[in-house]
KOLVOGU-405172 format. One line per field, with one value per residue (C-alpha): residue number from 1; residue in one letter; x, z, y. Coordinates in Angstrom, 3 decimals, always signed. Layout:
# KOLVOGU-405172
resi: NUM, ...
resn: a, ...
px: X, ...
pz: Z, ...
py: Y, ...
# end
This chain:
# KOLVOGU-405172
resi: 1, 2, 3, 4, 5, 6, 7, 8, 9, 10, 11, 12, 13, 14, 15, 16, 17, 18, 19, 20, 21, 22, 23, 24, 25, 26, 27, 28, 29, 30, 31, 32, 33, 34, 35, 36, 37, 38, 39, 40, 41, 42, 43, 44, 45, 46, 47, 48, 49, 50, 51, 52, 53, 54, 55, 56, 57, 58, 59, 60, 61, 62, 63, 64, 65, 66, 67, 68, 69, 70, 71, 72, 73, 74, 75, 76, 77, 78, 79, 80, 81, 82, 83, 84, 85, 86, 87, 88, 89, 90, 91, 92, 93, 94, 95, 96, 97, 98, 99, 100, 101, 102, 103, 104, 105, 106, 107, 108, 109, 110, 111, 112, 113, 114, 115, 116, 117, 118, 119, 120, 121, 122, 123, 124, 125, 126, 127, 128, 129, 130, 131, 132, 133, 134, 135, 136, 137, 138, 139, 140, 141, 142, 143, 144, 145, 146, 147, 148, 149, 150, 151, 152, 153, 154, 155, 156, 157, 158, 159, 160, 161, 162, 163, 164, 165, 166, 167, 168, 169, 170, 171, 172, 173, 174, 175, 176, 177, 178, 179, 180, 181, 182, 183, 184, 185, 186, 187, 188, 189, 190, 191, 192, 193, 194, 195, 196, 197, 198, 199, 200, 201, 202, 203, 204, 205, 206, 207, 208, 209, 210, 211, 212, 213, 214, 215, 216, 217, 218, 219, 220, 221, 222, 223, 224, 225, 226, 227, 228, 229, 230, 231, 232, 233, 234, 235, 236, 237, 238, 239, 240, 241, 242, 243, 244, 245, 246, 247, 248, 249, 250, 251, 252, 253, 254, 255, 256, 257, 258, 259, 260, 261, 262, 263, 264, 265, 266, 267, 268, 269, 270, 271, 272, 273, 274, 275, 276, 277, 278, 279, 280, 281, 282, 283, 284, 285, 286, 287, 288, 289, 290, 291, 292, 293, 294, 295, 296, 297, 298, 299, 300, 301, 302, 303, 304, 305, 306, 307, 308, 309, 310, 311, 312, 313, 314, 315, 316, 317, 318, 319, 320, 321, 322, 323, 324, 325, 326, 327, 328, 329, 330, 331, 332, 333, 334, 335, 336, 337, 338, 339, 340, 341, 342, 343, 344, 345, 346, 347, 348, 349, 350, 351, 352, 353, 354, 355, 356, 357, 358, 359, 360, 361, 362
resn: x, x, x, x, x, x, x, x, x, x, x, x, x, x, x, x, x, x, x, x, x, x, x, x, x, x, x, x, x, x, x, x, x, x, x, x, x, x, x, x, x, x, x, x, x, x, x, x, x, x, x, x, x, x, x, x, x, x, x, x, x, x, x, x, x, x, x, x, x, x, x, x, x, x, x, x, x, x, x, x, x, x, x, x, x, x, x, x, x, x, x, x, x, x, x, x, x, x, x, x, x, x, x, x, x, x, x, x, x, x, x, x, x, x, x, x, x, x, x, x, x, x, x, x, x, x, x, x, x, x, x, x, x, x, x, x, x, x, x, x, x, x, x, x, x, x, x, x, x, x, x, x, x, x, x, x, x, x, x, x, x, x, x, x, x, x, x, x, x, x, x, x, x, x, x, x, x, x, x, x, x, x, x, x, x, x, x, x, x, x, x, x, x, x, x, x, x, x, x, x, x, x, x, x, x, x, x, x, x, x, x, x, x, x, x, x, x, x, x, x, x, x, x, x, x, x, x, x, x, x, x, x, x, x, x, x, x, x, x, x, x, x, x, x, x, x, x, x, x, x, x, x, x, x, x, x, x, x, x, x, x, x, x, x, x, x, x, x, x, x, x, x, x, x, x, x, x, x, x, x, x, x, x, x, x, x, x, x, x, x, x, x, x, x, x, x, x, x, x, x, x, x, x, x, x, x, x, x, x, x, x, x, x, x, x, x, x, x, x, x, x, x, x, x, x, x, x, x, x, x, x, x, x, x, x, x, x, x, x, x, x, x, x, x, x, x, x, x, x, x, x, x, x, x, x, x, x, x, x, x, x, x
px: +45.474, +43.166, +40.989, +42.022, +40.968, +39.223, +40.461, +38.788, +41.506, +39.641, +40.938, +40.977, +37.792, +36.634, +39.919, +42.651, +44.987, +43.453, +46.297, +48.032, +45.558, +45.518, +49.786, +49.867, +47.148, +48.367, +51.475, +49.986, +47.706, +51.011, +52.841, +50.055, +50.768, +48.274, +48.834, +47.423, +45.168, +42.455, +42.814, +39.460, +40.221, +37.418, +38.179, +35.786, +36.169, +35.793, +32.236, +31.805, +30.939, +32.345, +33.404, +35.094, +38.085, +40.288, +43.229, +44.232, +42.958, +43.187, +40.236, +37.629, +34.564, +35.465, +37.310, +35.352, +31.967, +29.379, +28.873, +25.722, +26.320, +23.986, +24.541, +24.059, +26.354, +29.336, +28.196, +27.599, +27.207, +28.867, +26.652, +27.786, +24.627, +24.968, +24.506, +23.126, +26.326, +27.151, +30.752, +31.599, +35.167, +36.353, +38.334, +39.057, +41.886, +41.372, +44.270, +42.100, +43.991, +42.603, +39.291, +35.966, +39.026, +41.264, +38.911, +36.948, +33.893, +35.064, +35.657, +32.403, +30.579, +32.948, +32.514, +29.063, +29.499, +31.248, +33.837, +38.087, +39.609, +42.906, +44.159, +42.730, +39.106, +36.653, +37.786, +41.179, +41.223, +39.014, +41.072, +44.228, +42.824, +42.349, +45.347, +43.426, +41.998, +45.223, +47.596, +44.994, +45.494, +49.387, +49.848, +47.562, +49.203, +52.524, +54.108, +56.401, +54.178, +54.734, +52.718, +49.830, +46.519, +43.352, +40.553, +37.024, +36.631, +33.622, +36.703, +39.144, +39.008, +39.904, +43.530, +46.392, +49.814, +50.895, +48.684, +50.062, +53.864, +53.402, +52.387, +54.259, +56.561, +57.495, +57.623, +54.976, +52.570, +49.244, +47.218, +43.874, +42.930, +41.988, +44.169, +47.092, +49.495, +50.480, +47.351, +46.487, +49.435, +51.304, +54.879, +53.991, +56.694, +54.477, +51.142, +51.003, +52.141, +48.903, +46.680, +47.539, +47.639, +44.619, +42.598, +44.322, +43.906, +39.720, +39.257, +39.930, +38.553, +36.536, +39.201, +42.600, +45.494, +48.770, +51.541, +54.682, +57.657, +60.445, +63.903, +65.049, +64.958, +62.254, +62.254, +59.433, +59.389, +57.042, +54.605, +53.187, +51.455, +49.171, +49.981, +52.165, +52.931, +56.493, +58.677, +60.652, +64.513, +63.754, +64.229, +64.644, +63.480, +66.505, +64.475, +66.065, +67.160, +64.572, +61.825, +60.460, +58.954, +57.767, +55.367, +53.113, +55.682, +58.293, +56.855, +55.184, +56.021, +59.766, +62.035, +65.093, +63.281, +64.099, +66.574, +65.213, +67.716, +66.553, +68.238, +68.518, +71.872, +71.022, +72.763, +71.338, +69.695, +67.803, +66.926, +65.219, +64.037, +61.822, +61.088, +59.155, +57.159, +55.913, +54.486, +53.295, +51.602, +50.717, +48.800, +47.662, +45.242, +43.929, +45.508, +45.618, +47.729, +49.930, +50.509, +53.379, +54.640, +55.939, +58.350, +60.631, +64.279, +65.272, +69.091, +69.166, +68.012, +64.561, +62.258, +58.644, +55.618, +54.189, +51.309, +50.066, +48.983, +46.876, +46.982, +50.765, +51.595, +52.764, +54.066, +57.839, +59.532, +56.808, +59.117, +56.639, +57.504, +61.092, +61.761, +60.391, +62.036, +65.341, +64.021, +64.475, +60.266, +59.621, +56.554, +54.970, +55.187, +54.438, +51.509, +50.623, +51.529, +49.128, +46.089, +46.754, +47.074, +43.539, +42.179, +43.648, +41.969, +38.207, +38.554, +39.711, +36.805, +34.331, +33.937, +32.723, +28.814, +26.239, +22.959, +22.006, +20.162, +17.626, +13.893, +13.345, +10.196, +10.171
pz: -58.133, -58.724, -56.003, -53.393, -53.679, -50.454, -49.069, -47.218, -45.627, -43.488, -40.807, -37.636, -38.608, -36.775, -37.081, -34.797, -36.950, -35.680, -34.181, -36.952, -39.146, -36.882, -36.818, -40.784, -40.938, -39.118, -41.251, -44.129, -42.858, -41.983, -45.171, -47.425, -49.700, -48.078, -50.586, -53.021, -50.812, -47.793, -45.779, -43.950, -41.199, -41.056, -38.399, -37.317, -34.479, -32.927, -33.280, -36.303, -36.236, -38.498, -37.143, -38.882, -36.051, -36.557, -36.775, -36.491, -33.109, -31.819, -29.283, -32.703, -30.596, -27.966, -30.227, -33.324, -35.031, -35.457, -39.308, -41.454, -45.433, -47.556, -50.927, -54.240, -56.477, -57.625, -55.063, -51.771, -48.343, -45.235, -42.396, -39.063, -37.002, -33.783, -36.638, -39.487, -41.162, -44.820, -46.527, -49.539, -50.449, -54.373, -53.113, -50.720, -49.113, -47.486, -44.576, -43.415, -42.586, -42.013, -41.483, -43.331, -44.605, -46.792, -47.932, -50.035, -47.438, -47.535, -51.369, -52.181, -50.452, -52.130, -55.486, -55.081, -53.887, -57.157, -55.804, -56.901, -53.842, -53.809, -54.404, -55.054, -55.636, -54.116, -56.332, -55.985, -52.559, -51.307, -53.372, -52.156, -48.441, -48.346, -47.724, -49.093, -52.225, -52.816, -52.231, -55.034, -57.678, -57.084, -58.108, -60.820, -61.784, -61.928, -59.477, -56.541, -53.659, -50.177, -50.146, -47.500, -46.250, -45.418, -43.125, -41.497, -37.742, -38.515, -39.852, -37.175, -35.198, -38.353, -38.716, -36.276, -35.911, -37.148, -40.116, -40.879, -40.295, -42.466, -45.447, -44.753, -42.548, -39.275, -38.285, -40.223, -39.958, -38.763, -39.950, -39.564, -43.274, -43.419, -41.346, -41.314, -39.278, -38.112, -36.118, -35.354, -36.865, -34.531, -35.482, -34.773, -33.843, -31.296, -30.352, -27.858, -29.932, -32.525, -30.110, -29.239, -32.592, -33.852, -30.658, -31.604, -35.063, -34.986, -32.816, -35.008, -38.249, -39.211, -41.811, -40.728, -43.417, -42.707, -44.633, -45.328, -42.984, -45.045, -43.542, -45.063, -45.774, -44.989, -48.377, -49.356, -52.638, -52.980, -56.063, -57.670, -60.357, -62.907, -66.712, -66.238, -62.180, -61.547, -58.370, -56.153, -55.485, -52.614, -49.316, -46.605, -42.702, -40.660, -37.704, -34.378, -33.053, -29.992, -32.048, -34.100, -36.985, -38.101, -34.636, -34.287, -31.574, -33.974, -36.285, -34.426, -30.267, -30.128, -31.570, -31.392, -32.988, -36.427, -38.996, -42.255, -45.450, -47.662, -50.310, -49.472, -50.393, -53.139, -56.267, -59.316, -60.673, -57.537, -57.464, -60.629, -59.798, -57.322, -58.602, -61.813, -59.380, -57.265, -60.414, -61.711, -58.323, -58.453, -61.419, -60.849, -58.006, -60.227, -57.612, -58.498, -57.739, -54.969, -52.813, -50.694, -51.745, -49.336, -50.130, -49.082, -49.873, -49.092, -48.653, -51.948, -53.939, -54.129, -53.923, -52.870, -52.597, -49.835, -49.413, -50.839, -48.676, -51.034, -48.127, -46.586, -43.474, -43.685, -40.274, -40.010, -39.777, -42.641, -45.678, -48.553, -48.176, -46.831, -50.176, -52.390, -50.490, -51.529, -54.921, -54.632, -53.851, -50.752, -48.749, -50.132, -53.365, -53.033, -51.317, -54.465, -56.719, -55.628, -55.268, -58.897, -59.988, -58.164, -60.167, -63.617, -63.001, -61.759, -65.300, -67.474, -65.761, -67.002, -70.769, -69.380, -70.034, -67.189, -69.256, -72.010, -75.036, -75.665, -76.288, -72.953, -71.547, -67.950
py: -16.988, -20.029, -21.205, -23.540, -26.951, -28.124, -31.856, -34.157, -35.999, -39.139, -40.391, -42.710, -45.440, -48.306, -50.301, -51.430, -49.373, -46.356, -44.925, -45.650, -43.345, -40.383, -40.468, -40.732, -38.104, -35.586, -35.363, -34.918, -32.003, -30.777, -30.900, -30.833, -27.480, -24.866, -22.400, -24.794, -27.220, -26.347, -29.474, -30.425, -33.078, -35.152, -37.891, -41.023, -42.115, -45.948, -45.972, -44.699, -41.370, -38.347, -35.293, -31.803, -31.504, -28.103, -30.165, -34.072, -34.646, -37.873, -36.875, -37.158, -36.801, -34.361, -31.800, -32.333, -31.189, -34.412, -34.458, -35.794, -36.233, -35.040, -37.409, -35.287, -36.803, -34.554, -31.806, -33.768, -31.462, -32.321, -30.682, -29.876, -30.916, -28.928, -25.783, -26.727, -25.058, -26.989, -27.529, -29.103, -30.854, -31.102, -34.196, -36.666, -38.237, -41.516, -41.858, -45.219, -48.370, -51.216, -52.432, -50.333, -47.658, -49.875, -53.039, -50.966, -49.642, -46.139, -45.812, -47.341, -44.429, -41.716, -43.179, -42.641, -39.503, -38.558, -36.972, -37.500, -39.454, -40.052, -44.432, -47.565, -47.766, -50.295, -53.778, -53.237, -51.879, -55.298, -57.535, -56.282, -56.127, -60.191, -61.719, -64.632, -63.368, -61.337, -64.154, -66.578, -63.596, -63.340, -66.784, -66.219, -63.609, -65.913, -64.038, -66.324, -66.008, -68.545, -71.519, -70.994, -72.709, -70.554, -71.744, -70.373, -69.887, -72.649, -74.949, -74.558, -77.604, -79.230, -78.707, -79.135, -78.115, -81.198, -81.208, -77.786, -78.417, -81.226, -79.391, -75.836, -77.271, -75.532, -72.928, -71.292, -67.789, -67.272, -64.551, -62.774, -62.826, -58.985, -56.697, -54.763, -53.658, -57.073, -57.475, -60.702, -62.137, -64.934, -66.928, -70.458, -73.106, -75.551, -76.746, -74.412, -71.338, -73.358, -72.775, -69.452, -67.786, -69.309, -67.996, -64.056, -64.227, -65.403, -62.146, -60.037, -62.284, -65.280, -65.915, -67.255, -67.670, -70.012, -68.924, -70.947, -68.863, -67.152, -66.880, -64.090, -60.364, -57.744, -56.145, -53.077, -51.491, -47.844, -47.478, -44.489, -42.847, -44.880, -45.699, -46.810, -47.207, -46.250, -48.058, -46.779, -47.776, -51.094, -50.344, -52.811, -53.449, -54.764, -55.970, -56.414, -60.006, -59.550, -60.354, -62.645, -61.296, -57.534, -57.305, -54.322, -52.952, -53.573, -50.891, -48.610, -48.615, -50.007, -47.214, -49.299, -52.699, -51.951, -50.571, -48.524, -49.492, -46.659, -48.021, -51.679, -53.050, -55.101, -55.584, -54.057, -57.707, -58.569, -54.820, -54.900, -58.464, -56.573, -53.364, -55.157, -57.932, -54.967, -53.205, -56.796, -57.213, -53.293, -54.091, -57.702, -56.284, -53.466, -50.778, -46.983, -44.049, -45.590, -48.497, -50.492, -53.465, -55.972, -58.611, -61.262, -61.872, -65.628, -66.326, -68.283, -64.971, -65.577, -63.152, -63.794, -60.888, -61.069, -58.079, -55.129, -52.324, -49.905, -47.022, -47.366, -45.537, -41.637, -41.435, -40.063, -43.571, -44.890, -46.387, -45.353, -41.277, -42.549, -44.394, -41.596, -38.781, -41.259, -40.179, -36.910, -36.708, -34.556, -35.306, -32.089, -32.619, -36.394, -35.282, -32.543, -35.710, -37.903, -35.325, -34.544, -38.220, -38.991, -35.855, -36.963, -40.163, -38.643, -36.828, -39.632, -41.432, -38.827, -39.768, -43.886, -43.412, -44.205, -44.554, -46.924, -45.689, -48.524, -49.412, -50.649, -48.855, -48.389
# end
């Protein structure tokens, strides 16, 4: 029988989507195929400190191990410091949202720990983690995106509500320019609701982005594998008339906020429509091995991308494994799937040369 593969599946970070992490963690430690896979929970807590927990805790620091990384690439140690004990992992799994586990931060360390981890790597992951920078390249990419202002916390007694409504017209979104979750993200139909937002979204960013509101649908559409990316069937959020917009409570507190449309009742056009922009935008952003694509459905047809989250949620009520489990893809196996595409990709990566044959002396 060949030898288990050991996974380091990281989770919780210094994030407001911590929570968040530790739910979508914990199922896949559960499902993960153990006769296969030898799941290491390694969670970090608010501060920023690694621990080896025996399971998904969401007490990281009292039911964990502190850990210290030794870095030899392609053989890195994790130590436990109370006993000097050493483990190794042969790949990681990033379960990070948000902040310093979805922008890039965490994949930058694990790419130079030469080890396989498991979706977008550090260009993709930052470029898809702007709103700002990911909303420029959309557009660039010619896909429809909403029309939308950005601004610095240094710039923000420059523009007012009525500056805004002018130009986006009213109401419009405010949004921290680097979270998830909705974090930080405010409907604004007044001066007063102005005034608000802006004051939630700068603590959690010094980059604000005003985005043009959509009355419409609440469309997602799941992507995985690489070359080329394959999309799921759409799916769509059918959010309750109590609220305003997609609100953290929406998806994660309020169990009877929203409806989950796995399929989405579209016809077979508009289906398409949006299965080919999400792998456009998939692509566009230079993301690997999965991702969630949000999207917007106006009531004239037209269809709008709105976000790409390159680590989507794996809680039960999370639509990525929803829509693939409509597939006919169980959460084990899409689990197994995307360990094996992370490894096919390490491998492929192997024949790219890291020294330079040349007269230079040095």
């Amino acid at each position: 029988m060949p030898k288990k593969k050991k996974v380091a599946i990281l989770y919780g970070g210094r994030s407001v989507e911590h929570g968040v992490s530790i739910n979508s963690a914990r199922n896949i430690f559960e499902y993960i195929d153990k006769n296969r896979y030898e799941p290491l929970p390694i969670g970090i807590n608010l501060q920023g400190q690694w621990f080896l927990t025996s399971g998904v805790s969401k007490d990281i620091a009292k039911d964990g191990q502190a850990l210290a990384l030794s870095l030899n690439p392609g053989k890195p140690e994790f130590i436990i410091l109370k006993t000097g004990k050493r483990f190794q992992a042969d790949i990681v799994f990033p379960v990070l949202h948000g902040t310093d586990g979805e922008d890039g931060s965490i994949q930058g360390l694990v790419k130079a720990m030469d080890l396989p981890m498991v979706g977008t790597g550090v260009t993709g992951s930052a470029m898809s983690m702007s709103k700002i920078v990911s909303k420029r390249l959309l557009k660039e990419a010619g896909l429809p995106v909403t029309d939308f202002l950005t601004f610095r916390y240094d710039e923000k007694d420059k523009f007012t509500f009525s500056k805004i409504a002018k130009q986006l017209g009213a109401p419009f979104m405010v949004k921290a320019a680097n979270l998830g979750s909705s974090v930080g993200v405010s409907k604004v139909k007044t001066q007063k609701d102005f005034k608000q937002a802006l004051d939630d979204a700068f603590k959690y960013d010094n980059e604000v982005i005003v985005e043009e509101y959509i009355s419409g649908r609440e469309i997602e559409c799941a992507i995985l594998g690489n070359y080329p990316p394959e999309a799921s069937y759409p799916g769509e959020v059918v959010i309750s008339d109590k609220y305003e917009f997609y609100t953290f409570d929406a998806k994660y507190v309020d169990p009877d906020a929203v409806r989950i449309d796995v399929p989405a009742k579209l016809s077979k056009p508009v289906a398409e429509k949006i299965r080919k922009a999400s792998v456009k935008a998939f692509e566009a952003l230079n993301c690997e091995d999965f991702s969630r694509v949000d999207l917007f459905l106006d009531k004239k047809g037209k269809v709008y991308v709105n976000e790409i989250n390159t680590i989507p949620g794996f809680t039960n009520s999370s639509m990525y494994p929803v829509m693939w489990k409509e597939r006919g893809v169980s959460f084990a196996k899409l689990i197994t799937r995307l360990l094996t595409l992370a490894q096919e990709r390490y491998d492929r990566g192997k024949r790219i040369e890291r020294d330079f044959k040349s007269s230079l002396k040095f």
